[in-house]
Structures are given as C-alpha cells and as structure tokens.
LONU-697673 format. One record per residue (C-alpha): residue in three letters; x, y, z; residue number from 1. Coordinates in Angstrom, 1 decimal. Example, Ala and Ser with C-alpha at 12.3 -4.5 7.8 and 13.67 -1.06 7.14 Angstrom:
2
MARVEX ALA 12.3 -4.5 7.8 1
MARVEX SER 13.7 -1.1 7.1 2
END
This chain:
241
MARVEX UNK 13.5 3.9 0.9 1
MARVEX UNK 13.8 4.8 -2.8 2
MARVEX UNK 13.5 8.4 -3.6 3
MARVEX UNK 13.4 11.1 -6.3 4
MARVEX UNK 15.1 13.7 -4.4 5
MARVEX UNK 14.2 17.2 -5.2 6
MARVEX UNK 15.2 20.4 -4.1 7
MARVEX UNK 12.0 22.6 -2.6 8
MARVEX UNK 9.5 19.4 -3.6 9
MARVEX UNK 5.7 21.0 -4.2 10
MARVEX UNK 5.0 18.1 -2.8 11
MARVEX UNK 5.7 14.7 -2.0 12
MARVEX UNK 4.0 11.0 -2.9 13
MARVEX UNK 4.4 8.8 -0.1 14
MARVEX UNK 4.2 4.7 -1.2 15
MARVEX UNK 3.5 1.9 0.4 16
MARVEX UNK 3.8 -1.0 -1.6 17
MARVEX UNK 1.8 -4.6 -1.4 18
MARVEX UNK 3.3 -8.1 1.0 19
MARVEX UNK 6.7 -9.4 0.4 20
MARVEX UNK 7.3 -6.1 -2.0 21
MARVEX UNK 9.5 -2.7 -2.1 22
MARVEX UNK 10.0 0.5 -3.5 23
MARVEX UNK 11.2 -0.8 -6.5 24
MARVEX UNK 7.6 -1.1 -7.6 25
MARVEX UNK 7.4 2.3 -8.1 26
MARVEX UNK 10.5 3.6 -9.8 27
MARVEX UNK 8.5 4.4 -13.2 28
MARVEX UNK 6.1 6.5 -11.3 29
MARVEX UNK 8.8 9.5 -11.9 30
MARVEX UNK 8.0 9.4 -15.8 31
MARVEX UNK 4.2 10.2 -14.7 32
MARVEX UNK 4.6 13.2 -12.1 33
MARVEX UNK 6.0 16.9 -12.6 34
MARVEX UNK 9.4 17.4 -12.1 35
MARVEX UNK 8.4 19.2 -9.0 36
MARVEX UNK 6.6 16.0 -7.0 37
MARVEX UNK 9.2 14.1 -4.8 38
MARVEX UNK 8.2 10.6 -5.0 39
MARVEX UNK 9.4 8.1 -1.9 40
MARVEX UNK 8.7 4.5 -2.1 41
MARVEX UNK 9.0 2.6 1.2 42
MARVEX UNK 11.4 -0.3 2.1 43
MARVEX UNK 10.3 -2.3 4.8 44
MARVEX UNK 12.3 -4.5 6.7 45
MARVEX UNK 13.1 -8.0 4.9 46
MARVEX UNK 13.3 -6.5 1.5 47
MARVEX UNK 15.6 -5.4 -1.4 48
MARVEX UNK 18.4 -3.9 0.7 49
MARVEX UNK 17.1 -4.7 3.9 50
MARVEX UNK 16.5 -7.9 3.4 51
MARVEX UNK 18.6 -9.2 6.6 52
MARVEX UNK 16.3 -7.2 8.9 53
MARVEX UNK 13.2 -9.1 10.7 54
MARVEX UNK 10.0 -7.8 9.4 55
MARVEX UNK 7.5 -6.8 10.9 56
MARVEX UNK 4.4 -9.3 11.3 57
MARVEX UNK 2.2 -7.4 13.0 58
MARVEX UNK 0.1 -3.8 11.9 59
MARVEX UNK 0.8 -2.1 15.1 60
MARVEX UNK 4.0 -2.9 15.8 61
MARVEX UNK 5.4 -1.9 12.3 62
MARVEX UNK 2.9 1.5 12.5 63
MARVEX UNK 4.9 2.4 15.9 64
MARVEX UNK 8.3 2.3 13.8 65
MARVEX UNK 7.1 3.5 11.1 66
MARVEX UNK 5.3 6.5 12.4 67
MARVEX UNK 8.2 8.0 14.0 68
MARVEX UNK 11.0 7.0 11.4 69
MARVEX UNK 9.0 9.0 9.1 70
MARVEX UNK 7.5 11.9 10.8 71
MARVEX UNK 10.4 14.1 11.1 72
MARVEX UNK 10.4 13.9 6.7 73
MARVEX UNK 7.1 14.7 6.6 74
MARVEX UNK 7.9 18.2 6.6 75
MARVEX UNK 6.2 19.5 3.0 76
MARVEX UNK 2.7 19.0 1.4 77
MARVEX UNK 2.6 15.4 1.4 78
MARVEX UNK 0.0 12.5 -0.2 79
MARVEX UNK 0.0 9.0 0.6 80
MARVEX UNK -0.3 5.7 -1.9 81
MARVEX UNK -0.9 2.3 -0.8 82
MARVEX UNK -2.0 -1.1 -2.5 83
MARVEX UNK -2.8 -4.2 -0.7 84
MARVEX UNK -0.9 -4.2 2.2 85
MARVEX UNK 0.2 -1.0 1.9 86
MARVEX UNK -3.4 0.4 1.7 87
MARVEX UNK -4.2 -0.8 5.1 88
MARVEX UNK -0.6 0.8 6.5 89
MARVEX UNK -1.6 4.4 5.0 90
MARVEX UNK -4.5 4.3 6.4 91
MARVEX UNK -3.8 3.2 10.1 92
MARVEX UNK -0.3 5.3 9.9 93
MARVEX UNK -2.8 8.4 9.1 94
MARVEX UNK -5.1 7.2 12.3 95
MARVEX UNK -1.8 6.8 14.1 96
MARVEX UNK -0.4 10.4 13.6 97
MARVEX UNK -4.0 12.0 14.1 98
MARVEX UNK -4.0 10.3 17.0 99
MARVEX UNK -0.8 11.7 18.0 100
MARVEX UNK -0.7 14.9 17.0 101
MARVEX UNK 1.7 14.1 13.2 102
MARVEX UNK 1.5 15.7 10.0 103
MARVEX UNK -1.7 14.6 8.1 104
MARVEX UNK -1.4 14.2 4.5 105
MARVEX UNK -3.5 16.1 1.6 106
MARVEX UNK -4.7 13.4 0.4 107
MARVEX UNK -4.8 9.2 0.9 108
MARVEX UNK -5.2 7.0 -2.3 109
MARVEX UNK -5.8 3.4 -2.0 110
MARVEX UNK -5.8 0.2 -4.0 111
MARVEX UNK -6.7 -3.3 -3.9 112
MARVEX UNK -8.1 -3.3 -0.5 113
MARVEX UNK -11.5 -3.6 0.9 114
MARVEX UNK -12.3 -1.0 3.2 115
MARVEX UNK -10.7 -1.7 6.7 116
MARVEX UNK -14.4 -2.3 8.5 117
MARVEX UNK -15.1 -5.1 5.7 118
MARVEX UNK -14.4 -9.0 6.8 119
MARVEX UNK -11.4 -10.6 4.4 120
MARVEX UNK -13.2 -12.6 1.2 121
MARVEX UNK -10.6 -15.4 1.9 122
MARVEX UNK -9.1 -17.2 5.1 123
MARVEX UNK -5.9 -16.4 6.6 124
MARVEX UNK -3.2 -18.6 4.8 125
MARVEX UNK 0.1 -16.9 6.9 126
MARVEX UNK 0.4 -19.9 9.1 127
MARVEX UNK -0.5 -22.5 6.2 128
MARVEX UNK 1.5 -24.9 4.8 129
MARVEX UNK 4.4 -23.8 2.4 130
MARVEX UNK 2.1 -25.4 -0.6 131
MARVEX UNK -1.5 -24.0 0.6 132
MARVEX UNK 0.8 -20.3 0.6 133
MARVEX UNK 2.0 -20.2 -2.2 134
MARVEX UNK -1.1 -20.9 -3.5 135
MARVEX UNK -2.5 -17.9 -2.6 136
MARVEX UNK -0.1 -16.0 -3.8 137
MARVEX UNK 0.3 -17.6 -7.7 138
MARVEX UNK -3.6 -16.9 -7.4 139
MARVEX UNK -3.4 -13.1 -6.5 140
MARVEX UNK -1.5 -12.7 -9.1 141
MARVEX UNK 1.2 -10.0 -10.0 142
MARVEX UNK 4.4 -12.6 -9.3 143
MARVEX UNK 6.3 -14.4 -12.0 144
MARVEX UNK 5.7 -18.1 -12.7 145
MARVEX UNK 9.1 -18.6 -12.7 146
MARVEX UNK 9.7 -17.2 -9.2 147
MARVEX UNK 7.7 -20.5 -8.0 148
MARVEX UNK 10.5 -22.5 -9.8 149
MARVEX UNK 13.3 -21.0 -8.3 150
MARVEX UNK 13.8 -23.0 -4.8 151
MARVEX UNK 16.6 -21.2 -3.3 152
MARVEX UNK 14.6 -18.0 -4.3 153
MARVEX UNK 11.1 -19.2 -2.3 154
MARVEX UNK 13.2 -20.1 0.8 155
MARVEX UNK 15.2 -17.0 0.6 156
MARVEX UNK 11.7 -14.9 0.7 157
MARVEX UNK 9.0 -17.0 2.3 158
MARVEX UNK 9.8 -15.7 6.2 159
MARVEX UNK 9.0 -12.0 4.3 160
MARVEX UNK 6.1 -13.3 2.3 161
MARVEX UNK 4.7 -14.8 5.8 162
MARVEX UNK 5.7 -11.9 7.7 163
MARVEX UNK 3.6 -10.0 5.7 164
MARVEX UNK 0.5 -11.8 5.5 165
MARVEX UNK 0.7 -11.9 9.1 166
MARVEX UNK 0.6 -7.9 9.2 167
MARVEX UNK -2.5 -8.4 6.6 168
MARVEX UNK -4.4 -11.3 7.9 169
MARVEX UNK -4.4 -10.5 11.7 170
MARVEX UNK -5.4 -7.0 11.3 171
MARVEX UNK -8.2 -5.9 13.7 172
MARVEX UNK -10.2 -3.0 12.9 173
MARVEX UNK -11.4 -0.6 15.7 174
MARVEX UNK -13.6 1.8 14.9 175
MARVEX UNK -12.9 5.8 15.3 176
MARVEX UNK -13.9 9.1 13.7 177
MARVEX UNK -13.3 9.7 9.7 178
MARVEX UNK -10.5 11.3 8.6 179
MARVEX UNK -10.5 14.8 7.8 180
MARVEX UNK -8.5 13.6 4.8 181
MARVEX UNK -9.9 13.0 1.1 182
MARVEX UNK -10.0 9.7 -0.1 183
MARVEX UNK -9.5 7.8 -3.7 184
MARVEX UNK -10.0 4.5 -3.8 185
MARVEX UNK -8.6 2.3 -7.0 186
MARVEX UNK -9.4 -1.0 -7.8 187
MARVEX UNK -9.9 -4.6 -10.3 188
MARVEX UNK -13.2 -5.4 -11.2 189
MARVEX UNK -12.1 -8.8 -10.8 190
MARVEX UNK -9.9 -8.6 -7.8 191
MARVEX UNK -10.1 -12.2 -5.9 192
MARVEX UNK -9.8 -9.7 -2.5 193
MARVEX UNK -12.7 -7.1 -2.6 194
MARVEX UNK -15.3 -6.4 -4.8 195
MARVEX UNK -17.2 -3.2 -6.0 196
MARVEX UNK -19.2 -3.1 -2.4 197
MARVEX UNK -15.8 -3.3 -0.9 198
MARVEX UNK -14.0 -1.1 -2.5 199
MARVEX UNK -16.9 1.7 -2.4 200
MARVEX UNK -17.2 1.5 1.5 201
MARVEX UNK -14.1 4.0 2.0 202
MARVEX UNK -16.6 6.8 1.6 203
MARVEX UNK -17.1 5.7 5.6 204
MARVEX UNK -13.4 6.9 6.9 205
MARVEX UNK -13.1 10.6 5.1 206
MARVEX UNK -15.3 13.2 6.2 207
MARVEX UNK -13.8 14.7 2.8 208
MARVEX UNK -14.3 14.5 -0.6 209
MARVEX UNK -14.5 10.5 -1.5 210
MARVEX UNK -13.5 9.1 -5.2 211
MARVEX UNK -13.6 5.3 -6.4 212
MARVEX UNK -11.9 4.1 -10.0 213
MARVEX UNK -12.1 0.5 -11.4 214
MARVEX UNK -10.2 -0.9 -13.7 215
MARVEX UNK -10.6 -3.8 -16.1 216
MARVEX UNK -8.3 -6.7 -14.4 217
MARVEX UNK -7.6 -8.9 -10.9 218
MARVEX UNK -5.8 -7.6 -7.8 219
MARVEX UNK -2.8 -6.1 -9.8 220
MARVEX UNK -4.5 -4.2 -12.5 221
MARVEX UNK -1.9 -2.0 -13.2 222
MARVEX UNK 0.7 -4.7 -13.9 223
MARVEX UNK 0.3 -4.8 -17.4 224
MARVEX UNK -0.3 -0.9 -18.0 225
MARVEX UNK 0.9 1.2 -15.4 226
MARVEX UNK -0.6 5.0 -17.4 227
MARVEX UNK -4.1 4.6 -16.4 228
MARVEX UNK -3.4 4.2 -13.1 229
MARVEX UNK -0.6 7.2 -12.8 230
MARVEX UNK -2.3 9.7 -15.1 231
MARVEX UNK -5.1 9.8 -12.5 232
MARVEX UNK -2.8 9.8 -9.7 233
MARVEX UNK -0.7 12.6 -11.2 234
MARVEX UNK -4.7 14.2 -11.6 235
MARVEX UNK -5.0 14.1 -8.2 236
MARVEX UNK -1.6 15.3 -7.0 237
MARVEX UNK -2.1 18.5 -9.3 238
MARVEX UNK -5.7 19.2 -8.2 239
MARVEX UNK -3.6 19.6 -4.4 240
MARVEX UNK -3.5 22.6 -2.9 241
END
C-alpha cells in the first residue's frame, strides 16, 4: 500500500481505488488534507509492485484477505474512500468487520458506483473477447488512448483488468441491516454506470447521516480536476469527531 506515514495520525483515509488500478491514484490527495490525516491507498494484488501476485477475481474471497491483513492497522479514527470497484469493497469490507466484530470506520465515502441493491446498467464483459473488453474500458473512460496502442502493455495487464471485472461483475448483493456508519456518495452526471437514481439509493445502507454530490463529467469526473472532489473530502474528514 502507499502511505503518508504520520506520527499520532488524527486520523486516517483509507482508499480503495477502481479495476486494474492502485494507490498511485491517490498520491496528490496529501496536498488536500491537514498534515495530521494519514492517508493509505491500497495495492491489490496484480498491481504496481505486486504485479506478480494473482489477483483476486472474486468479492468475497479478496474481502476475507483483505479484512484481516488490514484489521490489525485499523487502530486510530479511521474513514474509508472507494470509487468503482473500490466503492463496492468499502462497503462489503465494512459489512464484513460488523459482521465480525472489526473496527468500523467514521465515515464511508463512495464514488462512481450505483448502490450495491441496484442491477449493473451494462452486461458483464469479464469473460468477453479481448476486443469487446477493451471496449468497455476505452468507453468508461479515465485510461490513456495510448495505453490501447501499446501491445506488450495490454498483455502485460489484461489478466488484472479481467480479474477485476470479475470481482465487479459477479458481485451478489444480500441484503442485511444498514450501517451504523454515515454515508457520502459522489458521482458524474454522466457516468455510463449509474445514474442520479443510483447513486441516491445509498441513503438505504446508513442508518446515519446520508450525503450525495454530482459532478459535471462521466465515470471519472475527477480526472481532469482532482480540488472539487478533495476539498469536500477534506470537509468531511474535518467535520469527524
């Protein structure tokens, strides 16, 4: 994992970042939070410097591992961030440790994910052919034109990139209690993955206080302009008790 390591953290930002992604995605979230917020960006296996290791390509599987590689950290105020992907691992990692009796965090933000009891807006693509996958991924958005050019580079990641989608696109929802756990949800007005509907339906899984922000732009809205995004996040982190 990536981290800003501080000594006696107020608190720590936990974040989970979208399919075939790593922590590396939020090393400029430093220049947005006090100097006394921690911030941990998660490596999964088959990325960056683990990119050797199988990954996961199944949700429960990889919330097993996941929940006890990172309990014994979870030993300050904590908050968790996912997008895409890794909006559907905070959430069932939370359900996971309430479930067996982990740390629960302050508060969960999410982005670019439909709430988990809404049906997908698009078919699974993880066992398609290499064309019909990437595809969907130039169409999502967020990934360079030219790593499509770059042969060696698709072969090199595609068995990730699957992985992943596998994780996403064979998810099962079961239904259970809310959270006692506030919930923001962030979002694109024009994201190809949820819409407005989707995004608002989080209010179902926090007995807590429930917030939703949309943003101009598709599934990776804060591509482009990463401040509106992070001010509001940094918001929330100070507004934490």
């Amino acid at each position: 994992m990536y981290k800003r390591q501080i000594e006696n953290p107020r608190l720590r930002l936990v974040c989970f970042p979208y399919a075939g992604s790593g922590p590396v995605v939020f090393r400029k979230w430093v220049n947005y939070l006090p100097d006394d917020i921690e911030v941990w960006g998660i490596r999964l296996p088959g990325r960056e410097l683990r990119l050797r290791e199988p990954a996961f390509t199944d949700l429960p599987t990889l919330i097993e591992n996941l929940a006890d590689e990172l309990r014994p950290f979870m030993n300050v105020p904590f908050v968790i961030f996912g997008h895409s992907m890794g909006a559907l691992i905070s959430f069932e990692l939370i359900r996971h440790w309430r479930e067996n009796g982990g740390p629960m965090p302050k508060h969960l933000m999410v982005s670019g994910h439909r709430a988990p009891h809404r049906p997908p807006l698009n078919p699974p693509v993880h066992w398609a052919d290499e064309q019909t996958f990437l595809n969907r991924i130039k169409n999502l958005g967020g990934t360079p034109e030219k790593f499509f050019s770059q042969g060696d580079l698709v072969k090199l990641m595609l068995p990730t990139l699957r992985a992943d989608f596998s994780v996403w696109e064979s998810y099962a929802y079961s239904e259970q209690s809310p959270l006692d756990v506030p919930i923001t949800v962030f979002g694109g007005r024009s994201d190809s993955e949820a819409t407005e509907r989707d995004f608002a339906a989080w209010e179902k899984h926090t007995n807590g206080a429930f917030d939703l922000h949309l943003f101009d732009g598709d599934h990776f809205y804060f591509q482009d302009d990463l401040a509106p995004l992070a001010n509001l996040v940094q918001e929330i982190i100070l507004d934490t008790e």
